[in-house]
Structures are given as structure tokens and as C-alpha cells.
TORRO-445351 format. One record per residue (C-alpha): residue number from 1; z, y, x. Coordinates in nm, 2 decimals, m for minus. Each point is the difference from the previous one (the first is absolute). Layout:
<atoms>
ATOM  nr      z      y      x
ATOM NUM      Z      Y      X
...
</atoms>
This chain:
<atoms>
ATOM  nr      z      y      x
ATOM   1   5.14 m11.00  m5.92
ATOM   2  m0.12  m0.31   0.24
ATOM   3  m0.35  m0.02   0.07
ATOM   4   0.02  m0.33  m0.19
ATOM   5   0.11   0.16  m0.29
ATOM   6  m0.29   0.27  m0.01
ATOM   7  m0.23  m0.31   0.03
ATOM   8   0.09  m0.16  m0.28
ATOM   9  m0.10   0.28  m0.20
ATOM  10  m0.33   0.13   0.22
ATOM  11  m0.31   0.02  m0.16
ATOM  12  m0.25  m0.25   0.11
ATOM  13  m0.26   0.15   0.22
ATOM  14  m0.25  m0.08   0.32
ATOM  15   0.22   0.02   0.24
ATOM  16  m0.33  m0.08   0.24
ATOM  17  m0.18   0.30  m0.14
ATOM  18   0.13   0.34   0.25
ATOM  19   0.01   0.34  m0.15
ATOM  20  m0.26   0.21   0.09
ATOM  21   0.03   0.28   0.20
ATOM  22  m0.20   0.21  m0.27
ATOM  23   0.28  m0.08  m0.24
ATOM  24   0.25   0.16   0.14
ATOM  25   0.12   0.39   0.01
ATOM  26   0.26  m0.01   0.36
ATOM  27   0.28   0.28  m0.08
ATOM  28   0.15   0.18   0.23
ATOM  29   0.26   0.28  m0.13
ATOM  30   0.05   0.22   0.34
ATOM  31   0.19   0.33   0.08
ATOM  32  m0.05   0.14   0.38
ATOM  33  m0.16  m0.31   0.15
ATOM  34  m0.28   0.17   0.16
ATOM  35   0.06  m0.21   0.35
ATOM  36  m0.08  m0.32  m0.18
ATOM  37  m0.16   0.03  m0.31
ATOM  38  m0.37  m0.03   0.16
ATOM  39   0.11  m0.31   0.13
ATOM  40   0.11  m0.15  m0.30
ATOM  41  m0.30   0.11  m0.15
ATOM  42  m0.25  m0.13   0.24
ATOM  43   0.17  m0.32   0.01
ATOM  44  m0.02  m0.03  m0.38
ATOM  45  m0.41   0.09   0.04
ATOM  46  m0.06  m0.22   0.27
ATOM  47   0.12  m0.33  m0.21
ATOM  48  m0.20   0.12  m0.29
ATOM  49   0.23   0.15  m0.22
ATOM  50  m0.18   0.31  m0.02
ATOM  51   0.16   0.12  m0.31
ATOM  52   0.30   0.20   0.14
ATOM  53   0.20   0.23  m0.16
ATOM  54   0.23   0.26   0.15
ATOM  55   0.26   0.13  m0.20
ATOM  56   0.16   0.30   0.14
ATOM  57   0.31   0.17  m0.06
ATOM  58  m0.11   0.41   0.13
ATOM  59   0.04  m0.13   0.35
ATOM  60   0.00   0.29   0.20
ATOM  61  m0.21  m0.17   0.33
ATOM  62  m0.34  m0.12   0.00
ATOM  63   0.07  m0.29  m0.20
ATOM  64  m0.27   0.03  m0.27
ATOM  65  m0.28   0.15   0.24
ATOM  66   0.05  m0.31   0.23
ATOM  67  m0.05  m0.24  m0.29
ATOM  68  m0.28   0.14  m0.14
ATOM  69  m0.17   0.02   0.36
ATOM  70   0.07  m0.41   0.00
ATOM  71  m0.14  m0.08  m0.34
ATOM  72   0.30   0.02  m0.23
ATOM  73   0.01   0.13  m0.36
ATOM  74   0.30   0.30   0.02
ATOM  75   0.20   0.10  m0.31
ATOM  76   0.24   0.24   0.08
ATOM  77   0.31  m0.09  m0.29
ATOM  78   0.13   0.26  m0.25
ATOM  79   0.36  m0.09   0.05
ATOM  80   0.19  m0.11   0.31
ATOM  81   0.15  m0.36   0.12
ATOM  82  m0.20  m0.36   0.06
ATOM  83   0.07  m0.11  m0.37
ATOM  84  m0.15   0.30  m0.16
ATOM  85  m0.26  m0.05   0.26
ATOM  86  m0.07  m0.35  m0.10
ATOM  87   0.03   0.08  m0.38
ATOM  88  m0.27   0.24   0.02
ATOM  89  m0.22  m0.19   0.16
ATOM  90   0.01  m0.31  m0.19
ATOM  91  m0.14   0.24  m0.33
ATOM  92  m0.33   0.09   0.25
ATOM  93  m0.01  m0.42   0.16
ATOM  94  m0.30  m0.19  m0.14
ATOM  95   0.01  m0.30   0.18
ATOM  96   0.15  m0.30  m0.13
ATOM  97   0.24  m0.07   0.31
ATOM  98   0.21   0.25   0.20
ATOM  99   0.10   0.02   0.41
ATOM 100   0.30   0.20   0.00
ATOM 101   0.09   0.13   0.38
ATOM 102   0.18   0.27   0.18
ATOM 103  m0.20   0.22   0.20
ATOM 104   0.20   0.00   0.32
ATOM 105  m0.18  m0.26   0.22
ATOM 106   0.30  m0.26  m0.07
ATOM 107  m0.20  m0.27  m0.22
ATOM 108  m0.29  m0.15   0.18
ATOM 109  m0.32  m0.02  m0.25
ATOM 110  m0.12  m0.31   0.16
ATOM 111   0.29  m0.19  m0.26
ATOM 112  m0.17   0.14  m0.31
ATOM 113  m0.14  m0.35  m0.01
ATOM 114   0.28  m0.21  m0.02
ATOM 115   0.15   0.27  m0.29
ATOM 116  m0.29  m0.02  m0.23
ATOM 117  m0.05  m0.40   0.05
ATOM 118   0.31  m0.03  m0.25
ATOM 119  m0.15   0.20  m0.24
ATOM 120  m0.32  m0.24  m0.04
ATOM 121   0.27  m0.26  m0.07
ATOM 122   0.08   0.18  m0.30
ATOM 123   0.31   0.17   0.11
ATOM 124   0.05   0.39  m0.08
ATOM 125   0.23   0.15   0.25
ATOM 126  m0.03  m0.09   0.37
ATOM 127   0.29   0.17   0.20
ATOM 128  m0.04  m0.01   0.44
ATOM 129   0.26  m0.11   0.14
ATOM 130   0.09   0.21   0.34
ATOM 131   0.27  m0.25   0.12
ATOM 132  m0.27  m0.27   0.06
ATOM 133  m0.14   0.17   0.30
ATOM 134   0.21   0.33   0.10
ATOM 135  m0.07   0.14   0.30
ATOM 136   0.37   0.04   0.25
ATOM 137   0.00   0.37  m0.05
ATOM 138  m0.20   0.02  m0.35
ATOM 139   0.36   0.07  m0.19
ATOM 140   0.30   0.16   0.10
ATOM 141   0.32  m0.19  m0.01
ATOM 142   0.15   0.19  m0.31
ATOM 143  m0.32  m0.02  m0.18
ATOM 144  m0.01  m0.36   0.05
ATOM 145   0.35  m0.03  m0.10
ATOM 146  m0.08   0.24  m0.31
ATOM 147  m0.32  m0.19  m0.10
ATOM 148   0.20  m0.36  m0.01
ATOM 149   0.27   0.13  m0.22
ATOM 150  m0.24   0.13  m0.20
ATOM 151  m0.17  m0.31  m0.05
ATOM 152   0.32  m0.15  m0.02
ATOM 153   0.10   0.19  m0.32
ATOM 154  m0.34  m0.04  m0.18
ATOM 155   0.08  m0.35   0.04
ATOM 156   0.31  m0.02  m0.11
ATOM 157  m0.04   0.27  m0.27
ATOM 158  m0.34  m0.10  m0.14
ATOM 159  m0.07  m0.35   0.06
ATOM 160  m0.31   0.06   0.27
ATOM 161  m0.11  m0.18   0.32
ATOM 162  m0.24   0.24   0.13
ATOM 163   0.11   0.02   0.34
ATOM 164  m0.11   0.38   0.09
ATOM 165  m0.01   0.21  m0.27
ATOM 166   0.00   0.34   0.16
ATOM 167  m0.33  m0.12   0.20
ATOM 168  m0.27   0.25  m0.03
ATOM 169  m0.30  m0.29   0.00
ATOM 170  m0.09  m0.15  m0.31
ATOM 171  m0.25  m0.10  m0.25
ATOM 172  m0.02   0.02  m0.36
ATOM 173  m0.25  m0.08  m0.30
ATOM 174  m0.06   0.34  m0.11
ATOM 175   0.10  m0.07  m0.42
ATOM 176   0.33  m0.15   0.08
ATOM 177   0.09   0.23   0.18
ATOM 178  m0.10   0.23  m0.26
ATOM 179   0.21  m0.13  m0.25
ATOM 180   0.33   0.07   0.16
ATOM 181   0.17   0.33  m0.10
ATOM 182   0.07   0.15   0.37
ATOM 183   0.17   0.31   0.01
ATOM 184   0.14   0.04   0.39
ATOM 185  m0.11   0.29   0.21
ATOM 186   0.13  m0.09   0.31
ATOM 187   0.02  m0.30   0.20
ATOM 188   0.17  m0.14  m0.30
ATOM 189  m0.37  m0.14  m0.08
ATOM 190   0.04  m0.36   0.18
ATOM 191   0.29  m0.02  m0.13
ATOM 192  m0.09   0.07  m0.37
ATOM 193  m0.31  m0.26   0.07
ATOM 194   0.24  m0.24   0.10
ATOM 195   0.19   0.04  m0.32
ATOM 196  m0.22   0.03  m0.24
ATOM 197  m0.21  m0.33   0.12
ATOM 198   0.33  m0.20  m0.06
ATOM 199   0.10   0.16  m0.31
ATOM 200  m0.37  m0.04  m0.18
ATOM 201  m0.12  m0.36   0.22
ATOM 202  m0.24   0.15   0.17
ATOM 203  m0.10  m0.26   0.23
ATOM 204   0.06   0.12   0.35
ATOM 205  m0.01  m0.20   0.32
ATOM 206   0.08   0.06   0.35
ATOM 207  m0.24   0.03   0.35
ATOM 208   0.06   0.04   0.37
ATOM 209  m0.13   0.25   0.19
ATOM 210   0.06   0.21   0.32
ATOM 211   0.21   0.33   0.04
ATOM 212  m0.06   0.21   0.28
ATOM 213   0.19   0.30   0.10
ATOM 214  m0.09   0.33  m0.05
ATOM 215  m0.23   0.17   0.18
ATOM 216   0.25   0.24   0.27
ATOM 217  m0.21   0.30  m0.15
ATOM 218   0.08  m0.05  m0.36
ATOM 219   0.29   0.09  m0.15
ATOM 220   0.19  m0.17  m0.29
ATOM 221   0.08   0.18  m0.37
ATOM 222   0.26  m0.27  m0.05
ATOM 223   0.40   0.07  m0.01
ATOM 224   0.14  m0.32   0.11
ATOM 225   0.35   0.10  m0.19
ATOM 226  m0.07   0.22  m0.28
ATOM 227  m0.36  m0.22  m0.11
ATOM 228   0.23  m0.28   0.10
ATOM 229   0.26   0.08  m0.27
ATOM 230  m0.28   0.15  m0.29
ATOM 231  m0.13  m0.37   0.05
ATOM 232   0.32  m0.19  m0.06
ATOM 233   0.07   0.22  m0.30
ATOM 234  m0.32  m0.06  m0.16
ATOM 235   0.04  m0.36   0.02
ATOM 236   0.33   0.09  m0.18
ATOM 237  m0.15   0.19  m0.28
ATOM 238  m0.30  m0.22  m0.07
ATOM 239   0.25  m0.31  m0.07
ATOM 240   0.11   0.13  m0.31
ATOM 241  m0.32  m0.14  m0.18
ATOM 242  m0.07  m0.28   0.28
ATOM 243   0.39  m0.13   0.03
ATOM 244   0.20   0.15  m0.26
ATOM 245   0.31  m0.18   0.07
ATOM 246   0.00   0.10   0.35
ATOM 247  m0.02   0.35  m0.09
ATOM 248   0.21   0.05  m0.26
ATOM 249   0.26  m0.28   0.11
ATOM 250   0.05   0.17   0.34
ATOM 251   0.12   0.32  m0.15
ATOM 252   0.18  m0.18  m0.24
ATOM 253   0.18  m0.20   0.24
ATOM 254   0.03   0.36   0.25
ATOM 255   0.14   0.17  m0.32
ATOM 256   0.25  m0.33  m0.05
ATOM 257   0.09   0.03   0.30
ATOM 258   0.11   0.38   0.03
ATOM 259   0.15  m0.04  m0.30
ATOM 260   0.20  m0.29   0.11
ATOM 261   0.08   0.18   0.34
ATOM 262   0.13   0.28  m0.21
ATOM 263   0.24  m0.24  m0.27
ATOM 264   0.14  m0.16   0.30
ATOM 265   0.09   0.31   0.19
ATOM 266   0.17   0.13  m0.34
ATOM 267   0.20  m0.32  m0.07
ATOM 268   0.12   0.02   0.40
ATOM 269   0.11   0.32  m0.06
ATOM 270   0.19  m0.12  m0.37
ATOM 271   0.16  m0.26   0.13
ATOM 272   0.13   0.14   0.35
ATOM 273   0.09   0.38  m0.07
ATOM 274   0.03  m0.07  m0.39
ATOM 275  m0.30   0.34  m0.01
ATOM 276  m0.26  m0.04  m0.29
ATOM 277  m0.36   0.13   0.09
ATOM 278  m0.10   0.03  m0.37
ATOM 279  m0.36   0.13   0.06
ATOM 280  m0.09  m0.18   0.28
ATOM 281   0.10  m0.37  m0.18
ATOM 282  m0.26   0.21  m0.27
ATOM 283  m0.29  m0.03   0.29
ATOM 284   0.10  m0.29   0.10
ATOM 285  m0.03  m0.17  m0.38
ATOM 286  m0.34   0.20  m0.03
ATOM 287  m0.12  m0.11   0.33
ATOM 288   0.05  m0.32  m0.09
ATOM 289  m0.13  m0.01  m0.32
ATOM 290  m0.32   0.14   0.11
ATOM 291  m0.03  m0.23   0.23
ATOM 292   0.03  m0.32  m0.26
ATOM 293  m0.25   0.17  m0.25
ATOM 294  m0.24   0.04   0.36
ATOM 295   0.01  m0.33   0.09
ATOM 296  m0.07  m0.13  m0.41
ATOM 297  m0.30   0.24  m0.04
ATOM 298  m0.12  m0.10   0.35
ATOM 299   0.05  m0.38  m0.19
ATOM 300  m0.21   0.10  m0.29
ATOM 301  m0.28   0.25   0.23
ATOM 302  m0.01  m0.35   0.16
ATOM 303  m0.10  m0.24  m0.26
ATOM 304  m0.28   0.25  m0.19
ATOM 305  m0.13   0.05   0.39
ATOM 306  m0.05  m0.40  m0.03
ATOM 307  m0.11   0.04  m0.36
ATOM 308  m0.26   0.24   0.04
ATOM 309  m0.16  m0.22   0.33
ATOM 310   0.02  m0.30  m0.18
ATOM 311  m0.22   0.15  m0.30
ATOM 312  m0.23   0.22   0.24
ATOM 313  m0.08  m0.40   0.16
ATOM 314  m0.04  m0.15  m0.34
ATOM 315  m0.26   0.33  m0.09
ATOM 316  m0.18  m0.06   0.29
ATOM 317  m0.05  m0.37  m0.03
ATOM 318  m0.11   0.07  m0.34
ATOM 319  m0.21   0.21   0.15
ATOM 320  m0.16  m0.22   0.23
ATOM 321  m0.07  m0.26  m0.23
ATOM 322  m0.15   0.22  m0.26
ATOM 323  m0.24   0.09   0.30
ATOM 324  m0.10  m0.34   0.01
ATOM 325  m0.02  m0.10  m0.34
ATOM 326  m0.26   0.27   0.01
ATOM 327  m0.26  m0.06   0.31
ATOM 328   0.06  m0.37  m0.16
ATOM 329  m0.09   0.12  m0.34
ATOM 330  m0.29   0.20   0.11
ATOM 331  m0.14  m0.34   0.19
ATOM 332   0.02  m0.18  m0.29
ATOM 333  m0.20   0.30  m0.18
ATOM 334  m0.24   0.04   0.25
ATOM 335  m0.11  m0.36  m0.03
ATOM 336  m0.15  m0.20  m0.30
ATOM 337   0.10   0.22  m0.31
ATOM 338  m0.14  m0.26  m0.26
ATOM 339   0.22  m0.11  m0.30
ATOM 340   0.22  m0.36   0.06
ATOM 341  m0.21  m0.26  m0.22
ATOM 342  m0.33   0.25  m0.05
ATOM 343  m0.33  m0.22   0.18
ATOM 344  m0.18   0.24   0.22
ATOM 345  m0.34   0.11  m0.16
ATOM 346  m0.32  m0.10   0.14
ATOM 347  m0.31   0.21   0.06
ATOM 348  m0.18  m0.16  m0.31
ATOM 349   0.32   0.14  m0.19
ATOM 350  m0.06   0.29   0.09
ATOM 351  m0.37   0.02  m0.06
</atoms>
């Protein structure tokens, strides 16, 4: 989805007006980061945003004690992993705009500016991009390898040009956010955000910002492989109700093609040693099969996917123009209320 795209269908809003401070909760899920979460912290407080909240998974450091001492509000999570983490915390959140950031020192809080500005332009989902300003040593080589094929596949599978998904700095109206049905535990959660704002239009924009490398006495809870591959699955999974027919039409065509593999190694065998391979030409006719009736319900998944967006759009410009039929309708109420064609009584009427 292009930014030009989103804008077409943005709300209007002052885009001169900034979101205050005071209306925002800053997140920050965290897990051992007792070397850096008093930074983080502090440099949150120091640019006003004194709402902060510290999620914590049971760390077993000094994690929460440190952001207490700095001014933070500490939650320690019933479950484990950053999505549970940011789950639970959006049920407690009052404010009506969310700073989402990882609590190892990476993100740098003086860009919380330039990720809420989009937000007073009416825009719902503000994703920081990392690649804009990385620092030399910020990102290993395989991670940055691993993060551009991941953005590679969500754009290919889903349709989205959001440029850094995985980034841990973003910004978010609070309701729409809300509204979509998150269920990853992990760091599966960008990724499900990702998803879900191109599957429901939520209207998400991209902003630079800096990436520094992590502080020497700080230790990462990321997997570079196994997160790696989790990630790349769940992009996957969640296409069967974004992109049906790419999810269902590549096992259809994986299934046609084993089961074509199979027929021709049977007929090879036929046709040079005159030997008959009656139950594997049975796979390969099932494979086969299974793989046409894939690709035709990925077909039909396909069209009711575009059915269902089509009516959601036409609900919610129904929606919007019943809105204004009624602030309109309650001008008109609120204004002279006498009959058409009735003269307007005068005091000596009335006396």
C-alpha cells in the first residue's frame, strides 16, 4: 500500500495541530534490560512524555526497580512474549495515542516527534523505519539480510510498502489499534500489525528515524534463525485470509507438482522396463487432483476476500455519510424551528 494510496483515503485532520505529550501512554514491553531501561525512561520524561509504561515479562534483573526509580508505570505481564505483553497493556492504556518502543537503548526518544506528527494528519499506524538512519554496527549482517527478505515477502505476499516492519518504534491511535484481533506472543507482534493494517485499511504511514547499536552491556533475547523462520511462517499463515490465492494456490501448485514428479517417474519406468507402479500412478493422480481443487478454492477464497472488502468500504462510507447527515441535521434543528409559511408572532400576539 503506497503512501498515495493511504492518502486518498485519510481522514482530514490539522495536520498543524502536534499531539500532546499528555496524550500519549509510551510502551515499552522489556525482559532483562536493566542496563538501559533507565535511559530509555529518562529520555522519554525529559521530552514530556511522562506517561510511561513498563511492561515486563518476570525479568529476573533489576529491570522493574530501575523504572520505577526513573518515573515509569511497571506492570509485570501474566503471560510471557512482547505480543502478550503489548495485548495486556493496551486493556489498562487510557490515552488516545500509543509510543510503542523496545526497552534496549536502540530507538532514540528524541524521534517520538516525527512518529506522532502523522498521527495529527489523521493517519492511525506510524511504523519507524530503522534503514533511514542505521548506525554501521547497529545490525548484524544476517539480521539485515533476514529483515529485508522479510520485508520482501510481506510485500510480495500481502500487498504492503511499509519499509521496516520488524522495527520496534512506532505509534498508534490507541482505538485502531484496538480493533484488530492480535493474537502473537512472540515477536510475531510487528508482524501481525503489519498484517492486519493491510488486511482491515488501517491507514499506516512510514517515518525515519535513527538506530543505534546496542549498548556492549546489554544482551539481545532475539534468535536471528529460529525468530527469523517463526516470522516468515507467520506471514505464511496470515495470507490465508489476506491473499487467499497465494496461499492456497502455492500448495496447490507444490501438490501439482509432486504429483506430476511422481506420474512422470511411473510413465519412465512403463515405457522403458515395461514395470507398472500401480499405487504410486494412484499418488500421483491424487496429488494432482488435490492440487487442481487447491488452486480453484484458492480462486473462490479469492473473490469473497475481494467481496467482503468491497462491502466493508461501501458500510463504511455509509457510515460516514450518515454521520454527516446527522451533525447537518442537528444544525438545521438547532436553528430557527418555526413552521415553513407560519409569520412569527409579535409581543402584542402574545399579550
Amino acid at each position: 500500500m503506497s503512501d498515495e494510496a493511504v492518502s486518498r483515503h485519510r481522514p482530514a485532520a490539522d495536520v498543524d495541530r502536534p499531539v500532546p505529550p499528555e496524550s500519549v501512554c509510551v510502551l515499552v514491553p522489556t525482559l532483562d534490560e536493566a542496563p538501559t531501561i533507565g535511559a530509555v525512561v529518562s529520555g522519554f520524561r525529559d521530552r514530556g512524555y511522562t506517561n510511561v509504561l513498563v511492561v515486563d515479562g518476570d525479568s529476573d534483573d533489576d529491570t522493574r526497580e530501575i523504572a520505577r526509580e526513573r518515573g515509569a508505570r511497571v506492570m509485570t505481564q501474566s503471560g510471557s512474549g512482547k505480543g502478550q505483553a503489548v495485548r495486556e497493556a493496551l486493556e489498562v492504556v487510557e490515552t488516545p495515542y500509543v509510543v510503542l518502543v523496545d526497552g534496549d537503548g536502540t530507538y532514540d526518544p528524541a524521534d517520538v516527534e516525527a512518529l506522532l506528527a502523522p498521527l495529527s494528519a489523521g493517519y492511525d499506524h506510524v511504523i519507524g523505519n530503522r534503514f533511514a538512519d542505521m548506525d554501521d554496527d547497529a545490525m548484524a549482517r544476517l539480521n539485515g539480510v533476514g529483515n529485508r527478505l522479510v520485508n520482501g515477502a510481506f510485500r510480495f505476499i500481502h500487498g504492503g510498502e511499509y519499509a521496516d516492519i520488524l522495527s520496534g518504534y512506532r505509534a498508534f491511535r490507541t482505538e485502531a489499534i484496538r480493533r484488530l484481533p492480535l493474537s502473537a506472543e512472540g515477536f510475531t507482534i510487528e508482524t501481525e500489525l503489519a498484517v492486519e493494517c493491510v488486511k482491515r485499511d488501517v491507514e499506516t504511514t512510514v517515518a525515519p528515524i535513527s538506530y543505534s547499536a546496542r549498548p556492549d552491556a546489554s544482551e539481545t533475547n532475539l534468535h536471528p534463525i529460529r525468530d527469523g523462520g517463526t516470522i516468515l511462517l507467520t506471514l505464511y499463515s496470515l495470507a490465508k485470509t489476506t491473499n487467499p490465492l497465494f496461499y492456497f494456490g502455492s500448495l496447490g501448485a507444490a501438490s501439482v507438482a509432486g504429483g506430476a514428479a511422481v506420474a512422470t517417474y511411473v510413465l519412465w519406468e512403463w515405457l522403458r522396463y515395461s514395470e507398472g507402479h500401480e499405487i504410486m500412478a494412484v499418488v500421483a493422480a491424487s496429488g494432482i487432483l488435490l492440487g487442481v481443487q487447491l488452486l480453484m478454492f484458492g480462486v473462490l477464497s479469492d473473490m469473497i476476500v475481494a467481496l467482503h472488502r468491497e462491502q466493508r468500504h461501501r458500510l463504511e462510507r455509509i457510515t460516514r455519510r450518515s454521520s454527516r447527515e446527522e451533525v447537518s441535521g442537528s444544525g438545521e434543528r438547532g436553528g430557527d424551528r418555526r413552521e415553513p409559511g407560519r409569520p412569527e408572532r409579535s409581543a402584542d400576539d402574545e399579550r
